[in-house]
Every structure is written in structure tokens, then in C-alpha cells.
C-alpha positions as CSV (number, residue, x, y, z in Angstrom):
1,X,-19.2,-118.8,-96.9
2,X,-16.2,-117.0,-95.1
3,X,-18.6,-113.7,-94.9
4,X,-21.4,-115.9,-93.6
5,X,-19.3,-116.7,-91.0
6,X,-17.9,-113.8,-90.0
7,X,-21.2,-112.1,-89.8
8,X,-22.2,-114.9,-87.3
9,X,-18.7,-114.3,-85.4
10,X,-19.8,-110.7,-85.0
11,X,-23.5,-111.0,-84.1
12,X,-22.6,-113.7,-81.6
13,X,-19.6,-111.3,-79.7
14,X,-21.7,-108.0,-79.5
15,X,-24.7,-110.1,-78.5
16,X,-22.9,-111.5,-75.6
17,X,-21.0,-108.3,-74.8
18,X,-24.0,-106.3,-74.4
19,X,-25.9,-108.6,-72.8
20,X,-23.4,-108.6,-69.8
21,X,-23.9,-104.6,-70.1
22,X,-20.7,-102.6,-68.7
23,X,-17.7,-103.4,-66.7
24,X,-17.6,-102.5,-62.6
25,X,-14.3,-102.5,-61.5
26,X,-11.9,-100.6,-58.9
27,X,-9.9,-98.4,-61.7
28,X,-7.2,-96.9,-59.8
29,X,-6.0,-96.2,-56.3
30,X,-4.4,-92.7,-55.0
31,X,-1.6,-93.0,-53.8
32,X,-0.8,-96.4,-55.0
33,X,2.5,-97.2,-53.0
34,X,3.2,-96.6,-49.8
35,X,6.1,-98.2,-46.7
36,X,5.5,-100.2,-43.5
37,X,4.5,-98.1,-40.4
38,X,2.3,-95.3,-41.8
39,X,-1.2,-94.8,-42.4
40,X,-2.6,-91.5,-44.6
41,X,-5.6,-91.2,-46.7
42,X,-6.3,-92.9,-50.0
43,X,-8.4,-92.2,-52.9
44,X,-10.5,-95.6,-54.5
45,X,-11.2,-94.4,-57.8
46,X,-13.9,-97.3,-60.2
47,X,-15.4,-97.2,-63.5
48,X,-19.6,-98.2,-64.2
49,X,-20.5,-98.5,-59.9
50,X,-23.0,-96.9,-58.0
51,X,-21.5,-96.8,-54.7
52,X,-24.1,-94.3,-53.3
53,X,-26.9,-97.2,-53.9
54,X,-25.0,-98.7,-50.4
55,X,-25.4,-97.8,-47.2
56,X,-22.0,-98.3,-46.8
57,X,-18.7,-100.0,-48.1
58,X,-15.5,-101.9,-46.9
59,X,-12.2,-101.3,-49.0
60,X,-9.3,-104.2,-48.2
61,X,-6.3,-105.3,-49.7
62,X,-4.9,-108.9,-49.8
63,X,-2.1,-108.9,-47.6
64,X,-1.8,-109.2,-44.1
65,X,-0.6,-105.7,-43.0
66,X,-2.2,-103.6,-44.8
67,X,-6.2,-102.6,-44.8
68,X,-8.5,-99.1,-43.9
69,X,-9.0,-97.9,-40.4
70,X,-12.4,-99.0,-39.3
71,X,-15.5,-96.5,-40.4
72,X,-13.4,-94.7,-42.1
73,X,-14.9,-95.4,-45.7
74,X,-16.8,-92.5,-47.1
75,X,-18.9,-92.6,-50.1
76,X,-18.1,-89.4,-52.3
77,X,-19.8,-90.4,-55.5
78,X,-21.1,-93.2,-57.1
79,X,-17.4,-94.3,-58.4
80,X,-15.6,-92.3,-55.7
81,X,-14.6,-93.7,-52.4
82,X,-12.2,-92.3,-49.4
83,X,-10.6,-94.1,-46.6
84,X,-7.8,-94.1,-44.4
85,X,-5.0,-96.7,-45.1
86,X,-2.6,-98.6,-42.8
87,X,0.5,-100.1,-43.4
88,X,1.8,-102.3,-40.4
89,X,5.1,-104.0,-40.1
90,X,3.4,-106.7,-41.2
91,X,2.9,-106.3,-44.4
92,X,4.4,-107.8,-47.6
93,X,6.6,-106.0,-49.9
94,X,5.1,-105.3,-53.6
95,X,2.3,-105.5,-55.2
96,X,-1.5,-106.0,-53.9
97,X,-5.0,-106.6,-55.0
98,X,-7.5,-103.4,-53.9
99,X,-11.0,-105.1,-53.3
100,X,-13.8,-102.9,-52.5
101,X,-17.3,-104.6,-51.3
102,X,-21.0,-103.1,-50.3
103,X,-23.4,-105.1,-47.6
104,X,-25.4,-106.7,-50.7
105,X,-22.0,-108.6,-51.4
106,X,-21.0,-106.5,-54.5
107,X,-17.5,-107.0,-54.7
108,X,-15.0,-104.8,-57.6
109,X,-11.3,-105.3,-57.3
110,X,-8.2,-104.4,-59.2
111,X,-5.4,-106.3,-59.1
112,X,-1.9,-104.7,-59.0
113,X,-3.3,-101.5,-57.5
114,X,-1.4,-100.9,-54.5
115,X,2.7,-101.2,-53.6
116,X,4.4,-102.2,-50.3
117,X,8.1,-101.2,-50.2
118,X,10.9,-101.6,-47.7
119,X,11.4,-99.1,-45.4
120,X,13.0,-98.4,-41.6
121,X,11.5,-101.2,-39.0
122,X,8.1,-100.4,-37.6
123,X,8.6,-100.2,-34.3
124,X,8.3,-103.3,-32.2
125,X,5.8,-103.8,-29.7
126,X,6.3,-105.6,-26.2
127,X,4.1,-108.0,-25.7
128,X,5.4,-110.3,-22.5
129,X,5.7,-110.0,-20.2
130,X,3.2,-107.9,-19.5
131,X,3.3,-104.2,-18.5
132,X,3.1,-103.5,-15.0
133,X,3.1,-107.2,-14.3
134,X,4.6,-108.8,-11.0
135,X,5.1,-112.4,-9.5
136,X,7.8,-113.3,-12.6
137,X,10.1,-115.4,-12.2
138,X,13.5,-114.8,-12.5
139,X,13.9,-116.3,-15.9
140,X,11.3,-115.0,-17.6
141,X,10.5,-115.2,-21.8
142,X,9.9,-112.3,-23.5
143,X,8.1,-111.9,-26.8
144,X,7.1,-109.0,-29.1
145,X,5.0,-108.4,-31.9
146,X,7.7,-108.7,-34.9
147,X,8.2,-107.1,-38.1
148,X,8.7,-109.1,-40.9
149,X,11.5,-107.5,-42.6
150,X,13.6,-106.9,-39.3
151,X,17.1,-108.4,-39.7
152,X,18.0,-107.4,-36.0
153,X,16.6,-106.3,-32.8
154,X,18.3,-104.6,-30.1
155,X,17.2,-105.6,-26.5
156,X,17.5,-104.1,-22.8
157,X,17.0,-104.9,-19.3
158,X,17.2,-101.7,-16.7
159,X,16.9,-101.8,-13.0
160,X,15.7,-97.5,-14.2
161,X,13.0,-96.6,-16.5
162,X,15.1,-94.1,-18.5
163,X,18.1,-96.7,-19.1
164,X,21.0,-94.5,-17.9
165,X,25.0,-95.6,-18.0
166,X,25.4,-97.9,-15.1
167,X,21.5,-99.2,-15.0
168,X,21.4,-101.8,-17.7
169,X,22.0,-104.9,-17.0
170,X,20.9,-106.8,-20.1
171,X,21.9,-105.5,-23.2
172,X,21.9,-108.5,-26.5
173,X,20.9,-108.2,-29.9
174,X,19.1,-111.3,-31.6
175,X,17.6,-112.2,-34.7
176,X,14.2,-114.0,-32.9
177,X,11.4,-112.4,-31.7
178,X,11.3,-113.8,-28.3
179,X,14.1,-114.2,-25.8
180,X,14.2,-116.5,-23.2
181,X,16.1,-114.7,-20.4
182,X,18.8,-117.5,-18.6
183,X,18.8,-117.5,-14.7
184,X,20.9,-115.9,-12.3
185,X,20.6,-112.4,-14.0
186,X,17.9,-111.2,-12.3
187,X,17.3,-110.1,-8.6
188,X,14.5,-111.7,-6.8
189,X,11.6,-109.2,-5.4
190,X,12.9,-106.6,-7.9
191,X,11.1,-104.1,-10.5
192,X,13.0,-104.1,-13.8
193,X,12.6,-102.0,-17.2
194,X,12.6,-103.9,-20.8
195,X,12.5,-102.0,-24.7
196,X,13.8,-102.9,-28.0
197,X,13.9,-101.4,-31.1
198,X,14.7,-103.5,-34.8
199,X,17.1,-102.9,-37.7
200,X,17.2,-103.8,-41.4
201,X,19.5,-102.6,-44.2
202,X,17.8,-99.2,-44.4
203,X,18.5,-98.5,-40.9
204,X,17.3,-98.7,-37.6
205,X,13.7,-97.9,-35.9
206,X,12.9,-95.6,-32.8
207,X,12.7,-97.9,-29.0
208,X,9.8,-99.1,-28.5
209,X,7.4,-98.3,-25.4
210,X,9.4,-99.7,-22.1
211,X,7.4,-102.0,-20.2
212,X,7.9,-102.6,-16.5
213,X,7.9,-105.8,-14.3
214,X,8.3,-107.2,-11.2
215,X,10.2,-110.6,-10.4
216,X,8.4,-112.5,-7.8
217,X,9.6,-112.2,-4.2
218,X,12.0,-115.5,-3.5
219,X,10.0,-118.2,-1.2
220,X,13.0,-119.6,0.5
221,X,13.9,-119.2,4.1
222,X,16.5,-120.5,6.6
223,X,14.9,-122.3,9.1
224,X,17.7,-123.7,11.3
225,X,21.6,-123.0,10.8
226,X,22.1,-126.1,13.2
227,X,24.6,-127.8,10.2
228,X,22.7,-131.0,9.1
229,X,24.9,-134.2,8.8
230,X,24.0,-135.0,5.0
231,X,22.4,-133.6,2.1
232,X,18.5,-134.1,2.0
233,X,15.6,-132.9,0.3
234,X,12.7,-133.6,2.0
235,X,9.1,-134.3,0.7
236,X,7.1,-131.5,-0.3
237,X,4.1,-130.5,2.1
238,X,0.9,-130.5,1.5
239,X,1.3,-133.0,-1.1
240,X,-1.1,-132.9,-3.4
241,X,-1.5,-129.0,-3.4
242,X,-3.1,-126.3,-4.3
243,X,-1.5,-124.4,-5.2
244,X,1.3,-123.6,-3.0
245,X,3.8,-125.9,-1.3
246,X,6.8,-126.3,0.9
247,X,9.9,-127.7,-0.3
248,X,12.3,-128.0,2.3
249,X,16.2,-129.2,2.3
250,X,19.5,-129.5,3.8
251,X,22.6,-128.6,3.4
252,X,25.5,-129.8,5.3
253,X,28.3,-127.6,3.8
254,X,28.2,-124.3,1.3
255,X,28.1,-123.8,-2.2
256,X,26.0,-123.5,-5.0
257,X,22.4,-124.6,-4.4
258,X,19.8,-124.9,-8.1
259,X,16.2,-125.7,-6.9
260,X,14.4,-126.7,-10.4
261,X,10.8,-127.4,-11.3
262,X,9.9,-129.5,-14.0
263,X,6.5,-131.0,-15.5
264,X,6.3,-134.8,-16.9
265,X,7.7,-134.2,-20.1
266,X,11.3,-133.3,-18.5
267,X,10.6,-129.6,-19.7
268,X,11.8,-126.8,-16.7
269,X,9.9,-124.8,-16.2
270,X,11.4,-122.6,-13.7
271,X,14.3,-122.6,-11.5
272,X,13.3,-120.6,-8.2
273,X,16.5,-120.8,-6.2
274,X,19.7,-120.3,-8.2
275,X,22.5,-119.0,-5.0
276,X,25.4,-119.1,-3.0
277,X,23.8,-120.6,0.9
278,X,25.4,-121.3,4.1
279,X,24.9,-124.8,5.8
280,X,21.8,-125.1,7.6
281,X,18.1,-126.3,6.7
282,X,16.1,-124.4,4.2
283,X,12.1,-124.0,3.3
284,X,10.9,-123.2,-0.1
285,X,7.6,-121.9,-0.6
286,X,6.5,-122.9,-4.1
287,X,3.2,-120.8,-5.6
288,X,1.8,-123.0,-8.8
289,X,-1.0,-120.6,-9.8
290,X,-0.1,-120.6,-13.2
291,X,0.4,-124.0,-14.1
292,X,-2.4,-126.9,-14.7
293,X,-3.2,-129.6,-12.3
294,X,-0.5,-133.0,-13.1
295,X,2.9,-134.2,-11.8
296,X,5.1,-132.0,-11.0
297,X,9.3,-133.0,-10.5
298,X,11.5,-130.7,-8.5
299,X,15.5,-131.0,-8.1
300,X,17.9,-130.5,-5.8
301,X,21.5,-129.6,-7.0
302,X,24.4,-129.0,-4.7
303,X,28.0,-129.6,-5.0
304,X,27.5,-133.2,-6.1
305,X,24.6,-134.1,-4.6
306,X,21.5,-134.6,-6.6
307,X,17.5,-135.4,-5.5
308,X,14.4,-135.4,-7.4
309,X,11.0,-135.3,-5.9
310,X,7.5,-135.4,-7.1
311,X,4.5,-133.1,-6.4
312,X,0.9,-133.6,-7.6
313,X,-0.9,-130.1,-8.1
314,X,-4.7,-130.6,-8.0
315,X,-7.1,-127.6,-8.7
């Protein structure tokens, strides 16, 4: 009875395992490791395919980060492929799953086949604002394309593209990847320099590529210096707009004077006039271009005076 059954055990496996005829799968990736920030060649080595019978073939790993520059998967043999891999800063550290595929949906894969390891930050890349960009206000946000495993990034504003002694006149370093810049530190109608670079525990990567911009030329004007007898700030003209505006206000002594534009949910968006003025009656000449049409607040700070107005932008 027991060699009855074992003969049934044994029929019933090699039956099976022949029917399903021989593995395919990815066998073995050259190199197999590699660190953020690079890109070099790899070798996708497989056992029982036929990659010639494809017109073509797409190699991926699953991680964000890391993947084959495009077109550049060539068939050697029938279990022989070459590519070219990247590694951005991206990526996830350790261990990834190779998956190779064919335009008849033939997938192989090997998991395990590929490791990520820490190295230097990647270079961070400016995103906003944008290169060679004007009209910005003067308390801009600026954003880059992270790296994941940055601890640290080193930030610069220069009034000079190569950043001498004496030129910079923002210098932080921050743990976020965007940095909204407070008012008051930049000029109005004034072309400035930004670069970064980022830092982890294995040191510290080259600046990135400096981007340029241009703050927007300040719309206020002193229309009369005939000293008004009280603080005012006058309705806004055209009102609705679109999409630029006059604000207009008076001051009857000196000081600090904060113009500030907000939308409906209380959020400012900007504050366009941020200064030391003289007595006299002013004119502020507000562009909207890039915000949507809706209700608009703007507020008048001086000393202890305080007004708020409303604008309606239509487009």
C-alpha cells in the first residue's frame, strides 16, 4: 500500500512538472548594487527565455528612483539583455525586484536582484521659482526637487551670479524642501541669484545649478506730499478688476507702512509694500495675473492704524 502510494506521489509531481515545461526567469543582474546619483551600464542575465523572439524589451525595477534610460535595452541573445541604469536621489535604499517584460506582455522577474545604498546627496535641483523668471514678489517660495535621504540643505540668495564675499544676502540651512522667503529681504525691481546643495552623514553634495530671478518692479507712487489730516485707505479702482488695480492711501505722519493681500480664506498671499514713507498720499498699482477670479482683502498697517478693503477680481 505505502509503495502504491508513493508511485502515485511520483507520477503525479513529474506529470505536473513537465507539463508546465521549464522555468523563465531574470537569473542574475551585473552589477547588482549601486548608490544614488549615477547611471552606468548593467548586464540582465535569465535562464529558459527567448528574448530575440521580441521586437524589443523594457527592464524596470520596483522602486521609485531607479529604472533604464529610455531605448536603451538591447537584445544580445536570447537570455542576454543590456541597458543603461539610473539611480536618482530618489530612490530607496536596499534591495529591489528586476522585472524584465516584451510587447506580448511576457514578464520574468527576480526578486532581490539589485541593491540601493547610501551615498553623498544627489544634487538638488531648483525648481521655483523659475529660471530666468521676473514679476516675483518680494516674498517668494522656493521649492526643489528633494532627495530622500538629505538630512540638511544649504541655501543662498546673491545679488551676483558667482556668490562672492559681500554679495549674499540669504544664507540658511533647513531641513524642508521648500523655503518660504519672509518680506523685507528683498529689493523691489531687483535680479537675484538662488543654489543649494544637501548633506547627509556621508557628507555633503556639489551646488546645484543657480537659477536667476527678477522681483517685480514696486507699483506704489507718491502722488501728493500735501500731509493728509488722517489715516485713510481709499477704495480700490476699478473695482471689480481685471486684473490690475489701484490702491490708494494716506498717511498723515511717518513710519512703517505693510500693504497686504489676502484671499477669503484669511491666507496672505503677498505683501507688496513693506517700507519706511514720508507723509503724503500714495497709489498702489496691484497686478492680479496670477490669481483666480473671487474676493480679494487688502490691509492697511501704519503705526496704529489699521483698514481692510475688499476687491473682486473678475476674468
Amino acid at each position: 500500500m505505502k509503495f502504491l502510494c508513493f508511485t502515485i506521489i511520483y507520477f503525479v509531481f513529474f506529470t505536473c512538472a513537465y507539463s508546465q515545461g521549464p522555468l523563465h526567469y531574470v537569473q542574475s543582474v551585473v552589477p547588482d548594487t549601486g548608490s544614488q546619483g549615477v547611471s552606468f551600464p548593467i548586464v540582465v542575465h535569465s535562464t529558459n527565455t527567448e528574448f530575440t523572439l521580441s521586437p524589443y524589451w523594457v527592464v524596470n525595477f520596483d522602486s521609485l528612483g531607479v529604472g533604464t534610460v529610455n531605448n536603451s535595452v538591447v537584445i544580445v541573445n536570447d537570455t542576454t539583455l543590456t541597458a543603461v541604469l539610473f539611480i536618482d536621489g530618489q530612490a530607496s535604499l536596499g534591495w529591489h525586484r528586476c522585472i524584465v517584460a516584451d510587447q506580448y506582455n511576457n514578464i520574468f522577474d527576480k526578486d532581490s536582484s539589485f541593491w540601493v545604498f547610501l551615498s553623498i546627496p544627489t544634487v538638488p535641483q531648483p525648481l521655483l521659482p523659475l529660471n530666468n523668471s521676473s514679476n516675483i514678489p518680494a516674498n517668494p517660495v522656493f521649492y526643489w526637487d528633494s532627495n530622500w535621504y538629505a538630512l540638511t540643505y544649504h541655501f543662498q540668495i546673491a545679488s551676483d551670479s558667482t556668490f562672492p564675499t559681500g554679495t549674499i544676502i540669504f544664507d540658511t540651512t533647513l531641513s524642508n524642501a521648500s523655503l518660504p522667503l519672509r518680506t523685507g529681504i528683498l529689493n523691489y525691481d531687483t535680479r537675484y541669484f538662488w543654489r543649494l546643495n544637501a548633506t547627509n552623514s556621508l557628507g555633503t553634495s556639489d551646488w546645484s545649478v543657480i537659477f536667476k530671478f527678477r522681483v517685480r518692479t514696486i507699483g506704489i507712487q507718491n502722488i501728493s506730499t500735501v500731509i493728509p489730516e488722517k489715516f485713510a485707505l481709499m477704495p480700490n479702482f476699478p473695482n471689480p478688476f481685471n486684473p490690475v488695480t489701484k490702491i490708494r492711501f494716506m498717511l498723515p505722519k511717518s513710519g512703517n507702512v505693510k500693504l497686504k493681500i489676502f484671499d477669503m480664506s484669511g491666507k496672505e498671499l503677498e505683501s507688496p509694500v513693506n517700507q519706511y514713507l514720508q507723509p503724503g498720499t500714495y497709489e498702489y498699482s496691484w497686478n492680479a495675473s496670477q490669481y483666480a477670479s473671487g474676493i480679494y482683502f487688502y490691509v492697511l498697517e501704519s503705526n496704529d492704524y489699521r483698514e481692510v478693503r475688499k476687491a473682486v477680481l473678475i476674468k
